[in-house]
KOLRO-146299 format. One record per residue (C-alpha): residue number from 1; x, y, z. Coordinates in pm, 1 decimal. Layout:
! KOLRO-146299
{num->NUM; u->X; v->Y; w->Z};
...
! end
This chain:
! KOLRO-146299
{num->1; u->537.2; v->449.9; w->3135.2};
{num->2; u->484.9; v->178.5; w->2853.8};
{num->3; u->801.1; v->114.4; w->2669.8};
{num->4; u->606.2; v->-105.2; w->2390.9};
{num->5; u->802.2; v->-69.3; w->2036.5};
{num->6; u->700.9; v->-207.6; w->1712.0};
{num->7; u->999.4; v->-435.6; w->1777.1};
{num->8; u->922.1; v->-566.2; w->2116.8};
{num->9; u->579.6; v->-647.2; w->2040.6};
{num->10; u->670.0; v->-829.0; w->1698.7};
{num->11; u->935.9; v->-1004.0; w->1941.9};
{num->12; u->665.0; v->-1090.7; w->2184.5};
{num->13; u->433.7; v->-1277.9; w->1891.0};
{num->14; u->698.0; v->-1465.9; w->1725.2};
{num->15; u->754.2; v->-1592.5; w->2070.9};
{num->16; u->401.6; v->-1713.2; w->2064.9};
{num->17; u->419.5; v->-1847.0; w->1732.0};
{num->18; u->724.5; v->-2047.3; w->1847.0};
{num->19; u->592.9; v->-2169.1; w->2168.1};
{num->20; u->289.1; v->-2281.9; w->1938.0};
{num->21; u->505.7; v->-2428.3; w->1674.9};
{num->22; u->690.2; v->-2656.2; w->1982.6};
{num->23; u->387.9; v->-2794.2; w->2149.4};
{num->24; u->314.0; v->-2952.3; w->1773.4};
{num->25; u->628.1; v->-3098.8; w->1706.8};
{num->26; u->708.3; v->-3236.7; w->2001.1};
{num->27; u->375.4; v->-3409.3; w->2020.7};
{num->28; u->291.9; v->-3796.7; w->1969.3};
{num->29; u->242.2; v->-3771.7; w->1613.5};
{num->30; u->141.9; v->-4201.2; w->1628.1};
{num->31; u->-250.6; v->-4068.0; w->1579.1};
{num->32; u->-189.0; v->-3742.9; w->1361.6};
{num->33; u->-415.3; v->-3681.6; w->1069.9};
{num->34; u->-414.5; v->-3474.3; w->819.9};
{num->35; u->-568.2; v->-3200.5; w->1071.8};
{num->36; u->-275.5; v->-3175.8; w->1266.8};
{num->37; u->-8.8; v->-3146.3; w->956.3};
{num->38; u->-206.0; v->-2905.8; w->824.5};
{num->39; u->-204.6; v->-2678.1; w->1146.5};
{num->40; u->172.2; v->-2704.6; w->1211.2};
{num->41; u->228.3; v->-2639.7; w->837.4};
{num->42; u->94.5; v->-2288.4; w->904.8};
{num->43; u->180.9; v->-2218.9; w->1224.0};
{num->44; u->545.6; v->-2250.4; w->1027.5};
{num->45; u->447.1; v->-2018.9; w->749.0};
{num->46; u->296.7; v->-1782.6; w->986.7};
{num->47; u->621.1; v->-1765.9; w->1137.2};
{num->48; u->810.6; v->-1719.3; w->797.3};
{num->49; u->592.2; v->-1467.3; w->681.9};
{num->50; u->621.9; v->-1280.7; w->992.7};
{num->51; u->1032.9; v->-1271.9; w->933.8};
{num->52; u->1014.3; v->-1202.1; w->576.4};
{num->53; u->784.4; v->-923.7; w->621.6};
{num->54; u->980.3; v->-754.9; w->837.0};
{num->55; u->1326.6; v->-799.6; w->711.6};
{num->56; u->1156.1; v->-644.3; w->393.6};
{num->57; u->993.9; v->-354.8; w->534.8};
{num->58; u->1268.6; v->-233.3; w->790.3};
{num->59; u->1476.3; v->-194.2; w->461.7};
{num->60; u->1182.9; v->81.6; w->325.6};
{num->61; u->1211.7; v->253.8; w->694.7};
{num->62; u->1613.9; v->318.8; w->774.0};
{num->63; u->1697.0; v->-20.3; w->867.8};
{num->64; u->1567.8; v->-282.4; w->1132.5};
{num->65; u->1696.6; v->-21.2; w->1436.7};
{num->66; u->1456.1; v->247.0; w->1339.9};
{num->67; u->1181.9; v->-8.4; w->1265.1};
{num->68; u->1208.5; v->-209.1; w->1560.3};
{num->69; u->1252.0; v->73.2; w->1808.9};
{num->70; u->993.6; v->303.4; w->1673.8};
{num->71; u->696.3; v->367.7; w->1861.7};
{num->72; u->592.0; v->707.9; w->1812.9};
{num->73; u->235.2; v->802.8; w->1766.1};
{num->74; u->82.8; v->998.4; w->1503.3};
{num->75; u->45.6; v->1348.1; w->1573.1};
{num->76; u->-262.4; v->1560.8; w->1569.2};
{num->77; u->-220.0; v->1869.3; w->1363.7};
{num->78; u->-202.4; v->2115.7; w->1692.4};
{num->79; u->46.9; v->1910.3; w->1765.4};
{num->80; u->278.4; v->1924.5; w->1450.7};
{num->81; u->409.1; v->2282.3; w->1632.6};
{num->82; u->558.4; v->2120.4; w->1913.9};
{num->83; u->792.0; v->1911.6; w->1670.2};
{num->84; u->1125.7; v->2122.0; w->1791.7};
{num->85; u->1055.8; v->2068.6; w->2146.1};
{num->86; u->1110.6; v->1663.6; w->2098.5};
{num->87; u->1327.4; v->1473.9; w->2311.9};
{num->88; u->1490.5; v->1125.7; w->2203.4};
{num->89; u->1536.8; v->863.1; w->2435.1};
{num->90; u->1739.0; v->562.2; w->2447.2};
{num->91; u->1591.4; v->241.6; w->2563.9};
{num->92; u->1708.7; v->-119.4; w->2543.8};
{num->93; u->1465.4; v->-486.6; w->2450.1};
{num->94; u->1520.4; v->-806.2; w->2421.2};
{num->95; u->1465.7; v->-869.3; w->2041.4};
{num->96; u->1492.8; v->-1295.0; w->2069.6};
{num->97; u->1372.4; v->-1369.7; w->1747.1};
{num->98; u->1422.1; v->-1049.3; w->1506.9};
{num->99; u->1803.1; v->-1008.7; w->1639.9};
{num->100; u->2055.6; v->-958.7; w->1963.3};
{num->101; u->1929.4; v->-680.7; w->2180.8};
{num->102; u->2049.8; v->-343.2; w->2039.3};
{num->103; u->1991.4; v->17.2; w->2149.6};
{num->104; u->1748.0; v->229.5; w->1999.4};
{num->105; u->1884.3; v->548.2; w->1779.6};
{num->106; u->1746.2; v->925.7; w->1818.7};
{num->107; u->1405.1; v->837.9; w->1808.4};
{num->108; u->1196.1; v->1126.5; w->1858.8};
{num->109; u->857.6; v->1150.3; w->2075.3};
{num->110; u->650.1; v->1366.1; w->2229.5};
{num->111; u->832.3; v->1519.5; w->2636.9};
{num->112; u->507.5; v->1415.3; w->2770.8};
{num->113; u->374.7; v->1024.2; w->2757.0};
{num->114; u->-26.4; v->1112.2; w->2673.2};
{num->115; u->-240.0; v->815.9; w->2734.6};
{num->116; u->-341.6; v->816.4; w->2326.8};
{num->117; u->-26.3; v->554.5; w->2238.4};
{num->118; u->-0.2; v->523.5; w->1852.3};
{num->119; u->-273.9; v->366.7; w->1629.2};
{num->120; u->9.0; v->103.0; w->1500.9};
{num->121; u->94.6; v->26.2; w->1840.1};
{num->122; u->-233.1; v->-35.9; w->2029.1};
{num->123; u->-315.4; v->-236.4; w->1705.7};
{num->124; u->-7.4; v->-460.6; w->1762.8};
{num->125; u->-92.5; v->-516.4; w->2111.7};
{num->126; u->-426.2; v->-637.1; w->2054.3};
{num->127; u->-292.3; v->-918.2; w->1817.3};
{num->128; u->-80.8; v->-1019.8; w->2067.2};
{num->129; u->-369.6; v->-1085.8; w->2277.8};
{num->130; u->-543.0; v->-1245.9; w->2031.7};
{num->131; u->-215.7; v->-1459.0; w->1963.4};
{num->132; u->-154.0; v->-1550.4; w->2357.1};
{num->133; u->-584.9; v->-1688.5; w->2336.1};
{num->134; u->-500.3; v->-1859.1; w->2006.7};
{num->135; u->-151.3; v->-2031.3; w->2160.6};
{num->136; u->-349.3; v->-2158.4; w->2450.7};
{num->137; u->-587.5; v->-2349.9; w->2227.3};
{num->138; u->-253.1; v->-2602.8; w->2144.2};
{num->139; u->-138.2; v->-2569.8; w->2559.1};
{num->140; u->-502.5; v->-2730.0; w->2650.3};
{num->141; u->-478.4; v->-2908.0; w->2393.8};
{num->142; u->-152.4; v->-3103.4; w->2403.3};
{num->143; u->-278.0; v->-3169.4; w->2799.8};
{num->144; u->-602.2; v->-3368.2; w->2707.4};
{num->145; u->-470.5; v->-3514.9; w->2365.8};
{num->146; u->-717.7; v->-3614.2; w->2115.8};
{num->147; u->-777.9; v->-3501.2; w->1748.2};
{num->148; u->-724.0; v->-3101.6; w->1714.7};
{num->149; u->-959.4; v->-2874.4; w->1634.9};
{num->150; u->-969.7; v->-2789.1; w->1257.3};
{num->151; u->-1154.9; v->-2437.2; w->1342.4};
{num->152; u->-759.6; v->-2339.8; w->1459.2};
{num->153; u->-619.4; v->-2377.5; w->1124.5};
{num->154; u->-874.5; v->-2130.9; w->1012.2};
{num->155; u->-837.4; v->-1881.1; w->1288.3};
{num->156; u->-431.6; v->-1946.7; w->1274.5};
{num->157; u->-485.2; v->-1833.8; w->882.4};
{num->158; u->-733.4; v->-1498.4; w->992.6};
{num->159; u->-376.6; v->-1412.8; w->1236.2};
{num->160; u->-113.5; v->-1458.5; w->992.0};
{num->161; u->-340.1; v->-1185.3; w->729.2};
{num->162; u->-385.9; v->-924.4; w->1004.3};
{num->163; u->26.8; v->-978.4; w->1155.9};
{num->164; u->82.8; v->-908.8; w->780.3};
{num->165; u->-125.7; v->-573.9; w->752.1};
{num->166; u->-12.0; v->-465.5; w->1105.4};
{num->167; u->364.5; v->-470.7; w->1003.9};
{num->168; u->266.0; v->-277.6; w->682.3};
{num->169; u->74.5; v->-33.7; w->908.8};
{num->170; u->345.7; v->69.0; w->1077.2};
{num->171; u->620.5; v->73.6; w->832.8};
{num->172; u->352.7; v->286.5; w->651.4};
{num->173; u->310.9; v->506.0; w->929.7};
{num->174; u->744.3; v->572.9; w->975.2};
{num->175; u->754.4; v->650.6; w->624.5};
{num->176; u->491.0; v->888.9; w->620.4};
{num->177; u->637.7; v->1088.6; w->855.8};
{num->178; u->1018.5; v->1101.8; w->706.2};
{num->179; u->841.3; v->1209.4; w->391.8};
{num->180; u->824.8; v->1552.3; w->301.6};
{num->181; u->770.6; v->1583.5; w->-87.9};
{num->182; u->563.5; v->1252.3; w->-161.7};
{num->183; u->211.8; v->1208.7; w->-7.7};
{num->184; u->195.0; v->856.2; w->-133.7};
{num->185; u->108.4; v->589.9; w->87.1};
{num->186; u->427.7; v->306.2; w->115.9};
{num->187; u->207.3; v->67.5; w->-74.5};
{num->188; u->141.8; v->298.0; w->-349.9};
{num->189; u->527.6; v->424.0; w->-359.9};
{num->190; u->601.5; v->11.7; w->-369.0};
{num->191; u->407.5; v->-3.0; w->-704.9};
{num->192; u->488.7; v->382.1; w->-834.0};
{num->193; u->850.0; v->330.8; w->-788.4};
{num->194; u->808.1; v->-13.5; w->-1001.4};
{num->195; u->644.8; v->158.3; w->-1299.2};
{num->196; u->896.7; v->461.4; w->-1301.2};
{num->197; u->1199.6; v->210.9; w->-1280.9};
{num->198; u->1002.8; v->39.6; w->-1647.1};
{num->199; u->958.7; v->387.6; w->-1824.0};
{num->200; u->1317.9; v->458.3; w->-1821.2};
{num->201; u->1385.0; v->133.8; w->-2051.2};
{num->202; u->1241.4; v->47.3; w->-2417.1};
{num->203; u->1001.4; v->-250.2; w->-2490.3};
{num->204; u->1114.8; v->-414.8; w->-2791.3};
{num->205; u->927.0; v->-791.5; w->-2794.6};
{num->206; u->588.9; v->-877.1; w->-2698.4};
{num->207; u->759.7; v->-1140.5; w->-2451.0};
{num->208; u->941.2; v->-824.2; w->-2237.0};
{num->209; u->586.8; v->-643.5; w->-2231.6};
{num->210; u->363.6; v->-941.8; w->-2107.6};
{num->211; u->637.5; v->-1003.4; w->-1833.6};
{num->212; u->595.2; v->-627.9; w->-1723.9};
{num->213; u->316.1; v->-650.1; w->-1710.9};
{num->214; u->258.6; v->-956.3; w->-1497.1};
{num->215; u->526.9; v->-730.7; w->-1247.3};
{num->216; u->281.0; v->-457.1; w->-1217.3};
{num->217; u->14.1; v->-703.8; w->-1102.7};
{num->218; u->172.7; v->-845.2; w->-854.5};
{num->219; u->330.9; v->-549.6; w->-714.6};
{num->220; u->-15.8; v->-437.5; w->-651.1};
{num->221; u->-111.1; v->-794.9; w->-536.7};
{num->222; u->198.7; v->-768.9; w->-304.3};
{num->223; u->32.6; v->-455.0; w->-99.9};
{num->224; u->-339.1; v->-535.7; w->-103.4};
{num->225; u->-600.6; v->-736.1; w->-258.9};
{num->226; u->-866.8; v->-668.4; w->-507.6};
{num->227; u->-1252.8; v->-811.1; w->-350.6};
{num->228; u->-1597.6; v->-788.4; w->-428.2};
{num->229; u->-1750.5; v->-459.1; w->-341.7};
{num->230; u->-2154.8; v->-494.0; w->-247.9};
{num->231; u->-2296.1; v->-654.6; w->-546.7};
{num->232; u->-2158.5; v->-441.3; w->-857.5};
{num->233; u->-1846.4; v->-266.4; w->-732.4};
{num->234; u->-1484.4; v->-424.3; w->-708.5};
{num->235; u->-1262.3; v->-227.2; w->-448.3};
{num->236; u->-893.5; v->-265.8; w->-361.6};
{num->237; u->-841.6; v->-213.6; w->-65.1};
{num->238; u->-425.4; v->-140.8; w->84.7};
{num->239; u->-248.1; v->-339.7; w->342.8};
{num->240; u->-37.0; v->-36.3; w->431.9};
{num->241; u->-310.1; v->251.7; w->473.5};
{num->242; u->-661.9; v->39.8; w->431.2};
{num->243; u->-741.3; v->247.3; w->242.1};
{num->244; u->-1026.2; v->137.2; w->-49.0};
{num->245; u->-983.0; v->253.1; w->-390.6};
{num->246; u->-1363.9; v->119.0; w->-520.5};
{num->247; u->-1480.0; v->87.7; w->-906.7};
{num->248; u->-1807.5; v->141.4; w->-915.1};
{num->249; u->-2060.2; v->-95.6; w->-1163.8};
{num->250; u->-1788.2; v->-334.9; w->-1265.8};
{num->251; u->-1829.7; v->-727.1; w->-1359.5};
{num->252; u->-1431.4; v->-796.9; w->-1342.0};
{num->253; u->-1151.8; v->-571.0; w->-1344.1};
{num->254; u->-975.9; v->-518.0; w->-1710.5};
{num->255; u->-598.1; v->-663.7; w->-1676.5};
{num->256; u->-495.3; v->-445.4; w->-1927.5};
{num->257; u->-494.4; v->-86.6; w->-2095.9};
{num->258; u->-718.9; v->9.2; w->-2356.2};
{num->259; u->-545.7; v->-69.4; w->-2685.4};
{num->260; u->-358.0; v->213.3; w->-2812.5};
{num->261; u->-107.6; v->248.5; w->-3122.3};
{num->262; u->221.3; v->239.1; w->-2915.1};
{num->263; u->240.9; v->-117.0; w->-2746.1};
{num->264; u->514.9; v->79.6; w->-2509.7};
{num->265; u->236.2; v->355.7; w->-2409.9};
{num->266; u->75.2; v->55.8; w->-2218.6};
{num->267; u->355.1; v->1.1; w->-1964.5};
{num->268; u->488.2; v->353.7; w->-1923.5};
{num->269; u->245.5; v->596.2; w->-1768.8};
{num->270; u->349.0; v->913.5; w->-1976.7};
{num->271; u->617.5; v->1022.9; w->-2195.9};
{num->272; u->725.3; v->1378.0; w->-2310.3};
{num->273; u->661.0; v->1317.5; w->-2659.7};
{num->274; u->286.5; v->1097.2; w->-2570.6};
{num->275; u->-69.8; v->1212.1; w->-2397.7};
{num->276; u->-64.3; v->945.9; w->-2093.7};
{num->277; u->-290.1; v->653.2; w->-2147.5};
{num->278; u->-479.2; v->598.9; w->-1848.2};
{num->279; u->-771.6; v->420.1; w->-2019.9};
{num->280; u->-895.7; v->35.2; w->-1948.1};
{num->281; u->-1196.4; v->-110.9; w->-2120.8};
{num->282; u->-1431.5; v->-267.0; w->-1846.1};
{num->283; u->-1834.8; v->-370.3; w->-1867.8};
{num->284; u->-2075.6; v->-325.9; w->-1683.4};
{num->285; u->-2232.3; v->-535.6; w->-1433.0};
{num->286; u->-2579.0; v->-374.5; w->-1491.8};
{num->287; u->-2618.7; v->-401.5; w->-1819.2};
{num->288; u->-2301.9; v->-564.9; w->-1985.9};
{num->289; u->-2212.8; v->-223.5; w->-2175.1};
{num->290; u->-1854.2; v->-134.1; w->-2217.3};
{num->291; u->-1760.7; v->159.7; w->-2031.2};
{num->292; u->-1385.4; v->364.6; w->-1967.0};
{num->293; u->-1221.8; v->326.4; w->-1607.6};
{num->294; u->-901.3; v->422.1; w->-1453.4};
{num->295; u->-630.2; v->116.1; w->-1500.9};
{num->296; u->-649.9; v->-20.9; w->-1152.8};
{num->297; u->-218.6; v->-49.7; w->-1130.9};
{num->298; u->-249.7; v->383.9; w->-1202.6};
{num->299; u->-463.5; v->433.5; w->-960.4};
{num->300; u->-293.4; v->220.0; w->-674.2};
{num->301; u->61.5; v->331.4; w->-722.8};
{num->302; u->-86.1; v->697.1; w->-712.3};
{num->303; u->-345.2; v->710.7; w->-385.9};
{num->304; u->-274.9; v->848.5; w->-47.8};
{num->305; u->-355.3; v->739.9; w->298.6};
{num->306; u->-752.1; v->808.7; w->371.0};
{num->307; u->-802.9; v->1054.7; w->637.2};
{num->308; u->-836.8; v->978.4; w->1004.4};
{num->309; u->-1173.8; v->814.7; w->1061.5};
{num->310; u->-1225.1; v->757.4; w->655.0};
{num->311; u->-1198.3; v->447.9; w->501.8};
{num->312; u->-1203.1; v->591.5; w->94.6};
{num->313; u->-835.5; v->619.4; w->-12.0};
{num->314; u->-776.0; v->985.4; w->-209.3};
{num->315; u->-549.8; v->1003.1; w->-528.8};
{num->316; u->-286.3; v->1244.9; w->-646.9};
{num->317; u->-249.8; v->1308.5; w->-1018.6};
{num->318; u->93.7; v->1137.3; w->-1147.9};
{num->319; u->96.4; v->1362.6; w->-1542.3};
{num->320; u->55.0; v->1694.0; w->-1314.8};
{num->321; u->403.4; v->1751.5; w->-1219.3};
{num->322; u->437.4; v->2042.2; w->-1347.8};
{num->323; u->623.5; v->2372.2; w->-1197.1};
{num->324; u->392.4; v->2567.7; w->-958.9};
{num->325; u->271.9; v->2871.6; w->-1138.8};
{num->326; u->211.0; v->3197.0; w->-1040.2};
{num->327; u->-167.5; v->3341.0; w->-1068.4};
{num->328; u->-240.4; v->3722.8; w->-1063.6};
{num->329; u->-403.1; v->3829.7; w->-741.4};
{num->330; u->-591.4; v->4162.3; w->-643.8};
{num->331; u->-485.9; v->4462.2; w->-512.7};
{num->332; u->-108.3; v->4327.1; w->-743.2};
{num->333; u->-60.0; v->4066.0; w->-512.8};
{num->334; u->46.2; v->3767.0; w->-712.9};
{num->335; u->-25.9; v->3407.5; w->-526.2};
{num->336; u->172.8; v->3110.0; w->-568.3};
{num->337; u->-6.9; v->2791.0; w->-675.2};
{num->338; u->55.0; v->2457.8; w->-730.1};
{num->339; u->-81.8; v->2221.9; w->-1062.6};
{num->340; u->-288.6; v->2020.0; w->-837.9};
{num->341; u->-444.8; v->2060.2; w->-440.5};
{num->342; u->-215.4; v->1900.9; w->-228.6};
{num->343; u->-481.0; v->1692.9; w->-57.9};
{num->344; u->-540.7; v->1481.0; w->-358.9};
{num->345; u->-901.3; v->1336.6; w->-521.4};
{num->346; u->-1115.0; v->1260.8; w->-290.6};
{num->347; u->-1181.0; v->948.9; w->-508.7};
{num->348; u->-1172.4; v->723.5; w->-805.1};
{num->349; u->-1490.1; v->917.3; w->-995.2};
{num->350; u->-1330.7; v->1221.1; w->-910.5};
{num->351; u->-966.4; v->1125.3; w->-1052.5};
{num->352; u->-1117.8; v->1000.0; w->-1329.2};
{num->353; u->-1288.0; v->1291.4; w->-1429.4};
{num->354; u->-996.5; v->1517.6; w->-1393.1};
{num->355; u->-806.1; v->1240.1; w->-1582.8};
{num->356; u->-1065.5; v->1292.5; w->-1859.1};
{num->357; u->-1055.6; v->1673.7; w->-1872.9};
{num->358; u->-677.8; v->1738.9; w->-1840.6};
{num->359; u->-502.2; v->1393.6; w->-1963.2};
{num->360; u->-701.9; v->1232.9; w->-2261.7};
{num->361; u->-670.3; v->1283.3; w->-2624.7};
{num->362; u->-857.3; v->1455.0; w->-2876.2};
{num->363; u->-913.9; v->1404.0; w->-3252.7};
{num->364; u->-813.3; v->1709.0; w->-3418.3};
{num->365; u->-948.6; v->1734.5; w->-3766.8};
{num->366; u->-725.1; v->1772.1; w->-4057.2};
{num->367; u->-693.1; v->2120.4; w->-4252.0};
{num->368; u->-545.0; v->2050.8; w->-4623.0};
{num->369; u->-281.4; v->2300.7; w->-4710.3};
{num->370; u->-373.3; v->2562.9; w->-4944.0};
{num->371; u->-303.0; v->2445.5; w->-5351.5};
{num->372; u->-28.5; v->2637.4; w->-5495.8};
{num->373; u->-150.1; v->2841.7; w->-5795.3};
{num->374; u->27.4; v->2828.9; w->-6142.6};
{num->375; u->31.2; v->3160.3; w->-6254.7};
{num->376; u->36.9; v->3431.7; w->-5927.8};
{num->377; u->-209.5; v->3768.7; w->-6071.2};
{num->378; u->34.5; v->3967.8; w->-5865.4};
{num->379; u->336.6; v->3887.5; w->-6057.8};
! end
């Protein structure tokens, strides 16, 4: 039986990393060019990023024991039921460069090993395949001497992106499944729990609100990255869930809200006393014309992990948080209901819409109060 944790496996490529790292600098550097430098230079950020990713993300999970020793799978719905038969083993790994060896906590799994290991897990072990060929490249290399290959700085760069979204991965997948009330992917919780933190305080310069705002751009910067959809559409797509949250008929992506009266309406989300502002003024890569869409830092800290197989990331409404409600059955039998499907949008269009139904503003015309008269014919 495989005892591969998320820990032992990021153990296992920061070994590689290292082993690449001290072929380089114990080389004859006499003949280096600027080739070489620029290979151990990332070969050393690599390696930092790896660390700093992970001392960051064990701190979203329970701490570095339950992130290093988890290696659970993700369970099938016919599955869920056998949740109170789980076991929880104990089982020791060298950890050489996240930490000393430590033992793993309750960590629960299914009594049976089934041959279909976790999706984080296999995903890990494939990089560190593709690590070990990568590593090699420098072994052969530092035996034959000569100038290096620049194609390895390129393919060292492609490794450090996908170690970074594997980590996320599988924080994303613990916190999913401690999470009972939220259905928001880590990423999106990341950028929600940003904007909530800035909607309890009060904007009073333009200097505080252009610095929140360049915080809620690179929160959502810090968990994926906007690109180039086909030829009109810009998508974002997650680190955590890869999921894609795509804006259809777009030439760039607004930065900012629409403008609206209340310069503080453009940071917070929703007040009790305002209609939210959701709006951002785009154009149109068709035709140039200006056209409403969803502010892309709403709609990332509010979607939810795609389903299994699907690659479009749903949304949940953040202004319906209201009270679940009670709606008259037949036959008397009143049914409990909640003010939005648990499952979410199934995507942008359809957020929007709802967004536009439920959560915009309308102009209310005026109705003058009635003249009082000077002499009442009554009286």
């Amino acid at each position: 039986m495989s005892s591969s944790t998320v820990g032992s496996l990021l153990a296992a490529i920061a070994t590689l990393i290292s082993d690449g790292l001290r072929i380089l600098k114990f080389a004859d550097k006499h003949h280096w060019g600027p080739d070489e430098h620029e290979q151990l230079r990332l070969l050393e950020d690599t390696l930092d990023d790896a660390k700093k990713d992970f001392q960051e993300l064990s701190v979203l999970v329970n701490g570095q024991r339950y992130y290093m020793n988890d290696r659970r799978r993700e369970l099938t719905d016919p599955e869920l039921a056998l949740l109170p038969c789980l076991v929880a083993p104990r089982t020791a790994f060298p950890a050489r460069f996240y930490g000393t060896p430590r033992l793993s906590g309750c960590l629960p799994r299914l009594p049976i090993e089934t041959p279909r290991r976790t999706q984080s897990i296999n995903e890990l072990k494939r990089l560190q395949g593709k690590f070990e060929t990568h590593i090699e490249n420098f072994k052969d290399w530092a035996k034959v001497g000569g100038p290096i290959n620049p194609i390895w700085a390129r393919e060292t760069t492609e490794l450090r992106r996908e170690l970074h979204r594997a980590q996320c991965r599988a924080a994303r997948r613990i916190f999913n499944s401690e999470q009972e009330s939220s259905s928001r992917c880590l990423g999106a919780f990341l950028v929600y729990r940003k904007q909530r933190e800035w909607a309890t305080r009060t904007i009073v310069t333009e200097e505080e609100f252009h610095r929140r705002h360049v915080e809620e751009v690179r929160a959502c910067n810090n968990i994926g990255k906007f690109e180039r959809f086909g030829d009109r559409d810009i998508a974002f797509v997650c680190d955590f869930c890869d999921g894609h949250l795509v804006w259809e008929d777009l030439e760039t992506m607004p930065a900012m809200r629409a403008a609206t009266d209340a310069t503080i309406n453009a940071v917070r989300p929703g007040s009790p006393t305002q209609l939210p502002h959701w709006q951002a003024t785009a154009y149109s890569a068709a035709n140039r014309g200006q056209k409403t869409v969803v502010h892309a830092p709403l709609a990332i800290a509010n979607h939810i992990a795609p389903y299994q197989g699907d690659w479009v990331a749903r949304l949940e409404c953040p202004f319906c948080d209201e009270a679940p409600y009670i709606e008259p059955g037949e036959d008397g039998d009143d049914e409990m209901r909640n003010a939005q499907d648990e499952s979410g949008f199934e995507d942008l269009q359809a957020f929007q819409e709802h967004l536009e139904w439920q959560h915009t503003a309308t102009s209310i015309p005026a109705v003058p109060l009635p003249k009082a008269a000077k002499d009442c014919v009554v009286m």
